[in-house]
N, C-alpha and C positions, 0 to 999 in steps of 0.2 A: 614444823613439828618438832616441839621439845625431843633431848635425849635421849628422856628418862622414856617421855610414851614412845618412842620408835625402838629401846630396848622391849618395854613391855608389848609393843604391837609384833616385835620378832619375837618374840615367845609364847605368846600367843600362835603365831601361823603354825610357832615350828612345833608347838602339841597339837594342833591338826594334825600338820601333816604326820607327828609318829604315829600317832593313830590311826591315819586313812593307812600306811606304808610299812606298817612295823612288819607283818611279816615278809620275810623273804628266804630265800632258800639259796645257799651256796655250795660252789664245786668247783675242782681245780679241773681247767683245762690244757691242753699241750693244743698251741696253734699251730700246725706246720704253714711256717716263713720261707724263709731262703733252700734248698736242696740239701736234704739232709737235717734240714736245724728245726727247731722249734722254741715256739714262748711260749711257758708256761704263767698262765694267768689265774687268781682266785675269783670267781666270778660271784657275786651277790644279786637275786634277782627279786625286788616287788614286786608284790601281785598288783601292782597298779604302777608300770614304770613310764618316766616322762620324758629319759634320754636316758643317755650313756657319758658315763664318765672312767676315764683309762688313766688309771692313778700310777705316776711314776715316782719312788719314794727318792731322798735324797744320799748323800754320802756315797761310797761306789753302789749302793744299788741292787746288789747279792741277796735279793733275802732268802735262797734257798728253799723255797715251798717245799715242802713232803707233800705226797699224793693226797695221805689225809688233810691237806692248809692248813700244817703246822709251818711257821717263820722259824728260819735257823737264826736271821735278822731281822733288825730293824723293826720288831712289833713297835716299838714306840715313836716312830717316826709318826708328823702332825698326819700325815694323808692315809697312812696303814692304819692306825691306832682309831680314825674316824669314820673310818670305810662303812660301818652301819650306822651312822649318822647321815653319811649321803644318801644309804637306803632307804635310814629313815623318810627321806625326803622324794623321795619315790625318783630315785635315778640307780639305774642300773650300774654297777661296778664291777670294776677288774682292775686289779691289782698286781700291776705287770713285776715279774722277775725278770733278771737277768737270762738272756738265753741260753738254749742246752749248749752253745759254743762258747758260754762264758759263762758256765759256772765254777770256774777258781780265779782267786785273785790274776786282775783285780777289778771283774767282773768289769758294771758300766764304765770303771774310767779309763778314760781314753777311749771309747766306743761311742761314747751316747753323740757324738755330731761325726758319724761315717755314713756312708751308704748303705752299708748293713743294718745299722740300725733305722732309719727310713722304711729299707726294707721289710723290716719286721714291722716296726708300726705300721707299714700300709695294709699287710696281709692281717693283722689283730681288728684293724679299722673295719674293714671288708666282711672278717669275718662280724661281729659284731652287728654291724648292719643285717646281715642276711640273716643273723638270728633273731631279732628288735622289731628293725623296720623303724630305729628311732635314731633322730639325731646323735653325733658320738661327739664327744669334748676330750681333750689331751688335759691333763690337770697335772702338773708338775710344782714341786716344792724342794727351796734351796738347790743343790746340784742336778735335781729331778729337770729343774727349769730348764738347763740346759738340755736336756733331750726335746722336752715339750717344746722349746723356739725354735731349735733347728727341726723337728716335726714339721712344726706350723709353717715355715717357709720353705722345706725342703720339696712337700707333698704338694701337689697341686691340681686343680680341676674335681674328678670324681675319685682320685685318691685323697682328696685333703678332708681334712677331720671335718666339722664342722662350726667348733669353733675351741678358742685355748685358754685355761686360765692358769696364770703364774704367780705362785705363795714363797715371800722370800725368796724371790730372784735374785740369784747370784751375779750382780753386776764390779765385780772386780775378781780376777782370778789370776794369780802368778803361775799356777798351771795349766792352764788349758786357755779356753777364747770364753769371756764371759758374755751376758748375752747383749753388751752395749756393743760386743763387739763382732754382732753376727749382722747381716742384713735384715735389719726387723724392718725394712721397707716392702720388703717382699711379704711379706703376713698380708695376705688378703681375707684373712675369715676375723668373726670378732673376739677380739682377746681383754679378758677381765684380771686387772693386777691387784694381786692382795697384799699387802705389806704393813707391818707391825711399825709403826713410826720411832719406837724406841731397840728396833733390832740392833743388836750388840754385835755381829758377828761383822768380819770386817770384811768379808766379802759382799757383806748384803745391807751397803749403806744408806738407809732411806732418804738421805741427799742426794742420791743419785735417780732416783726413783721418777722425777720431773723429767729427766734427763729419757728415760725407758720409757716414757708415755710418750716425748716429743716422736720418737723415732718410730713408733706405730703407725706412722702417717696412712699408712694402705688400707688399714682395718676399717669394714665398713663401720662397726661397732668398737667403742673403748670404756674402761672405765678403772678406774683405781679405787678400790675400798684399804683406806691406811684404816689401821685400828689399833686401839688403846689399850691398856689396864694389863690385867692376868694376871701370871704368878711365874718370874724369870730365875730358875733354878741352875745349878751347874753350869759349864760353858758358854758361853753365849753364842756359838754355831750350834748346838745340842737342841734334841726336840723338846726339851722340858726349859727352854729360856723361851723368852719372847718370840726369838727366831724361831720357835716351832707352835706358835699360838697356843701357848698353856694357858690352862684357866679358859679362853675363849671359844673351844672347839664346836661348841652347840652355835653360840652364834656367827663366827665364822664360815661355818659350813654353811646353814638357813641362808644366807647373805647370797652366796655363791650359789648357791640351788634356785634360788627366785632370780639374779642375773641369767643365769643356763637354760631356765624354763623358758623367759616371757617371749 
């Protein structure tokens, strides 16, 4: 299948699907997690949903929801900024904050690979199900990744997601553990790696990117979608360079929505 018809055939599905999917109705939730604490999540719901996907944004992570799901942060981050794009694609979403015990700097960092935060994602997991009744995905991007891999390995049996996909995975970090350097042998659910081949940011080196596939070895399911083109703006850690798939968000998304579903 040429390029050019497999762009045209993903644009093609993905005006179906807005159309089968467009509407949806959102609202901000408070999970109670841990004793005392809660996640507060922006929830988007299709009248016809296929799964669930638990979007973790990158950079520390704070985006301070108002009750009404106004962002004090990070609207433009790749996974916030497309959150009705996965709607479109008939999957349920929630758009994880920072917990009510980490809302001041510096919010996820340094939290996102504790026990607390497991924590919390098991009880947003759970809850989610019981509301669905549909498979739930951990979906993390650049720093995001690092919560979503130590999720995906830390959870297990009937607490684990039920499967992970990781955009601009941060595989080098002078601060913290990045995720070449967590046990991705332990990932037993299947994890889909999205990665921009010309990512700039130097934590998130698409050379290393073979390297993060080898180490999935557990996963019953893998698969790497690298991808092209766009339009690479300011910084290149920033969601508007390549590292945050500008320009491709419609097809990025569609891609990842037909891996999650099939």
């Amino acid at each position: 299948m040429c390029a050019a018809f497999s762009r045209a055939l993903l644009a093609a599905l993905f005006g179906v699907a807005a159309n089968a999917f467009a509407q949806s109705t959102s609202r901000i939730v408070d999970v109670p997690t841990r004793p005392g604490i809660t996640q507060r999540i922006l929830l988007l719901e299709p009248t016809q949903p296929r799964a669930v996907v638990i979007l973790y944004a990158g950079g520390h992570g704070g985006l301070r929801l108002s009750p009404q799901g106004d962002f004090a942060w990070g609207k433009g981050n790749f996974l916030v900024r497309s959150r009705e794009l996965f709607a479109a694609q008939g999957l349920v979403v929630a758009v994880v904050d920072a917990p009510s015990d980490r809302q001041e700097p510096p919010y996820f960092a340094g939290f996102r690979q504790s026990s607390e935060s497991a924590a919390d994602a098991r009880a947003v997991i759970a809850w989610l199900r019981r509301r669905t009744k549909l498979p739930v995905w951990i979906v993390g991007t650049s720093a995001g990744t690092q919560s979503a891999a130590y999720i995906a390995h830390a959870l297990e049996g009937r607490d684990a997601a039920d499967g992970v996909a990781l955009t601009a995975s941060v595989l080098r970090d002078r601060r913290g553990r990045s995720l070449l350097e967590m046990p991705l042998e332990k990932i037993r659910i299947p994890v889909l790696v999205v990665h921009h081949e010309e990512d700039g940011c130097v934590a998130c080196p698409f050379a290393e990117v073979p390297a993060l596939m080898r180490r999935l070895a557990s996963a019953p399911r893998k698969e790497l979608v690298a991808v092209r083109g766009g339009d690479s703006r300011g910084d290149p850690c920033e969601a508007f360079a390549h590292h945050g798939f500008n320009g491709l968000e419609r097809d990025v998304v569609a891609r990842m929505a037909a891996w999650i579903v099939q």
